[in-house]
N, C-alpha and C positions, 0 to 999 in steps of 0.2 A: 473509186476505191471504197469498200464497205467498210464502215466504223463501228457495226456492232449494234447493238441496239440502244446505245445513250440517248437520251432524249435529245429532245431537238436543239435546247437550248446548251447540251455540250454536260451538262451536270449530270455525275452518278447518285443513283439513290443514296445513298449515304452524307451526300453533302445538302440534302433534301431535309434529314431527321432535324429536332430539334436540339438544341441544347440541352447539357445536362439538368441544369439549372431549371430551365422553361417544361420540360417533359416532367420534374418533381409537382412543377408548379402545377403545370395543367395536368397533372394525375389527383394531386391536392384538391384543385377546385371542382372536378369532376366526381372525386368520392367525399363532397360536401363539408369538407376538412377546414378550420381555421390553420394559420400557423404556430397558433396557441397548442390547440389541441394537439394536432402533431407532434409539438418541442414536448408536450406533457406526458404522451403514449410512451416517446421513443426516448427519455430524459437528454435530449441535446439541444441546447440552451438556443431560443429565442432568438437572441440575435445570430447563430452561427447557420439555423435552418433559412433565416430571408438571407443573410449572403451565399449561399448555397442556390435558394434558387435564385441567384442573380450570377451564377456561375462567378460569384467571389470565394475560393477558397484558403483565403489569408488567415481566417478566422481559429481554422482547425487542428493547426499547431503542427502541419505539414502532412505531406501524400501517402503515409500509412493510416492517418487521422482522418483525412478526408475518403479514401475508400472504405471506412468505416460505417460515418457516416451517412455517404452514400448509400449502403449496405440497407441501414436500417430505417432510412427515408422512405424508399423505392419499396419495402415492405411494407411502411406504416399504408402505402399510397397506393398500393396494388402492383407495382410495376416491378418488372425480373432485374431484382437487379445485378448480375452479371451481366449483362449486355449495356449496364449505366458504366459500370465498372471498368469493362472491354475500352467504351468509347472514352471514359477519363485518363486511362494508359495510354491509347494512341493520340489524346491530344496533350497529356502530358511526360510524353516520351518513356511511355511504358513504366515499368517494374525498377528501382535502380538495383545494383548491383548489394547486394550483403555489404560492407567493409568490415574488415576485422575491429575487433572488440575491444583490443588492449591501449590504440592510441587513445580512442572516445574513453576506457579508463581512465588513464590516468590524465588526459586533460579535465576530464570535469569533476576529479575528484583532489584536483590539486587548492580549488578556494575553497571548499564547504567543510575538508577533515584538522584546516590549523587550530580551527579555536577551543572545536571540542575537547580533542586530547588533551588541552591544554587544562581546559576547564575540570574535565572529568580528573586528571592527574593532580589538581593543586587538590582536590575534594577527598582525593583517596589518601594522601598526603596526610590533611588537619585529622581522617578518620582513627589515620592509623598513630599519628601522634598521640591522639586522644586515649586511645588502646592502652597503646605502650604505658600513657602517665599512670593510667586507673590501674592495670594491672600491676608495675610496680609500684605502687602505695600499697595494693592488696597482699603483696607479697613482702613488702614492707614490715606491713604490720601484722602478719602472720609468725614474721619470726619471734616477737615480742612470745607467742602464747608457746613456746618451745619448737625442738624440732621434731617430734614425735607427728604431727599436723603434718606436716609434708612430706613424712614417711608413708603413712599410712596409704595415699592414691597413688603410691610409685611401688610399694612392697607390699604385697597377698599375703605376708608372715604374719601369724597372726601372734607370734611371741613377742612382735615389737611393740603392738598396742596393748597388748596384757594388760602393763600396768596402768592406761588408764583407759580401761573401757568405760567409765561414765564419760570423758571427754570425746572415746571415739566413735559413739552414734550423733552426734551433734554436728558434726564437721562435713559428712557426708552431703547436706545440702548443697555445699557448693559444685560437684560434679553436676548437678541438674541445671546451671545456671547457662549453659551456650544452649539450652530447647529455647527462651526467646533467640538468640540470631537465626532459627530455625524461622521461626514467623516472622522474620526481620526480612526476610526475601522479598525483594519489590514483585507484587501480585496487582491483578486487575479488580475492581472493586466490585462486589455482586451484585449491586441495585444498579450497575450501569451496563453496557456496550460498549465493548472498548475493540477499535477497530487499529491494526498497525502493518501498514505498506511501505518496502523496502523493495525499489527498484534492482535487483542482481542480474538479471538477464539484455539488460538495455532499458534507454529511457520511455515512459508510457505516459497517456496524459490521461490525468485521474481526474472525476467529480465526487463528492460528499457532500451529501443534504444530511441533516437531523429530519426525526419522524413529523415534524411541519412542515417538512418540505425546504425549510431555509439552505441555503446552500452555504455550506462549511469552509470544500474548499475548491480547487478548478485551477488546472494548469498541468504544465510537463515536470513529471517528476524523473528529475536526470540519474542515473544511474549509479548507484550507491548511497541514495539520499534515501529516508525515509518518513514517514508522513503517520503520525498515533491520531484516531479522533474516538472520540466518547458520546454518548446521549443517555437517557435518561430508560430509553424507549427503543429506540432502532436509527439503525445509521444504514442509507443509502449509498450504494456504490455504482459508477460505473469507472470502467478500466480501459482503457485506449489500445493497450500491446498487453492483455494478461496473462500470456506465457513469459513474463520480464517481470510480473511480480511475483513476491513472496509475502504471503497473508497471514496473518493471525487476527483471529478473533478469540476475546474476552479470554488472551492464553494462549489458546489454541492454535497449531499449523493449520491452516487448512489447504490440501494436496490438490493438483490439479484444476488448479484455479484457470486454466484455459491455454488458449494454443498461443505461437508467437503471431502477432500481428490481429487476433478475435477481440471482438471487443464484447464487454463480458456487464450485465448487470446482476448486480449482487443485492442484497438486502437481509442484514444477521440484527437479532433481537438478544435479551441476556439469555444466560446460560448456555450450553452448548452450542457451538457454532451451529447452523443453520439457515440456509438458504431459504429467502423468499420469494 
């Protein structure tokens, strides 16, 4: 009976190739690459590119992360890597399925949202207490100076203030006084970068360096959490799942920040958002 042309020892090419791991490695060592240099080209950290090629990928914060990864390895190293890609699906059971969106809501948004509201509400609270006391004292002691004062910004008649127009150009000041709560708006500071990621579309795993290169911050940011970071200079981004975030810089939306599952290196300096 004819078996085809397997080789003699029963194995197909395919069980022949190397490993993920071993094929990054011996592309690395063959385009003269440390796995310094590599983690430093491609910003993914030192120790997650030697578990990688040691086909450890515990490090990457799960199989969206690691075909990422993968992605940008296999470029730094020369090698296609869709076909690294192809063979990390068939050895880790393909692609999984989408799951709906709303149980992972409201399960990981059940410990991170108690304490805020709570905090933010006791704060709106003493604001608004504080309001209330200073405005009636203000009102208080307006009535002392008659009631003509408190006519005059509720009535355009000009027969009411007739009789004391030297007192009624003097009082007008105080309509000008809510232009500060105008500038009282929380704003981002001009001498800085201020960088703010809010996970809405599902959870992604983020890096941030400041312009030393120091790393800020690293890890999966779950889905409804958000993440501000600031520098002096510029703030390094990369983004694990960047169609799941929602970006602002120094203010600003910035739109189109990438596809679900792309992993995206960013770099915004002050003033208008902009990519480096």
């Amino acid at each position: 009976m004819s078996i085809g042309n397997l080789p003699e020892d029963g194995n197909s090419p395919e069980d022949d190739r190397p490993s993920i791991g071993r094929a990054l490695q011996q592309a690395r060592i063959s385009a003269g690459l440390t796995v310094d240099e590599v983690s430093s080209s491609t910003r993914v950290r030192t120790p997650i590119v030697r578990g990688i090629e040691q086909d450890d990928f515990s490090r990457c914060g799960g199989d969206v992360y690691a075909r990422g990864h993968i992605r940008v390895l296999a470029r730094a190293v020369g090698l296609d890597p869709e076909s690294l890609i192809a063979q990390f699906d068939a050895e880790h059971g393909g692609r999984p399925a989408p799951t709906a969106p709303a149980p992972l809501f409201e399960a990981e948004r059940i410990r991170p949202e108690p304490r805020r509201p709570n905090w933010t509400a006791a704060m709106v609270a003493a604001i608004v207490a504080v309001v209330g006391f200073v405005g009636f004292t203000l009102f208080r002691g307006g009535d002392g100076d008659g009631s003509s004062v408190a006519e005059d910004p509720a009535s355009p008649k000009p027969s009411a203030s007739a009789p004391t127009n030297t007192a009624a150009p003097s009082k007008p000041a105080t309509p000008h006084k809510p232009d500060p709560s105008d500038s009282a708006i929380a704003g981002v500071p001009a001498d800085k970068v201020t960088v703010k990621l809010t996970a809405e579309g599902g959870q992604s795993w983020i890096s941030a360096q400041d312009h030393n290169g120091r790393l800020i911050q690293e890890g999966v940011l779950r889905e409804g959490d958000s993440k501000t970071f600031s520098d002096s200079r510029r703030i390094d981004l990369v983004l694990g799942n960047a169609g799941a975030i929602k970006l602002f810089v120094n203010g600003k939306e910035v739109k189109n920040v990438g596809t679900s599952g792309a992993v995206q290196r960013l770099s915004y300096t002050k003033g208008d958002p902009e990519a480096g």
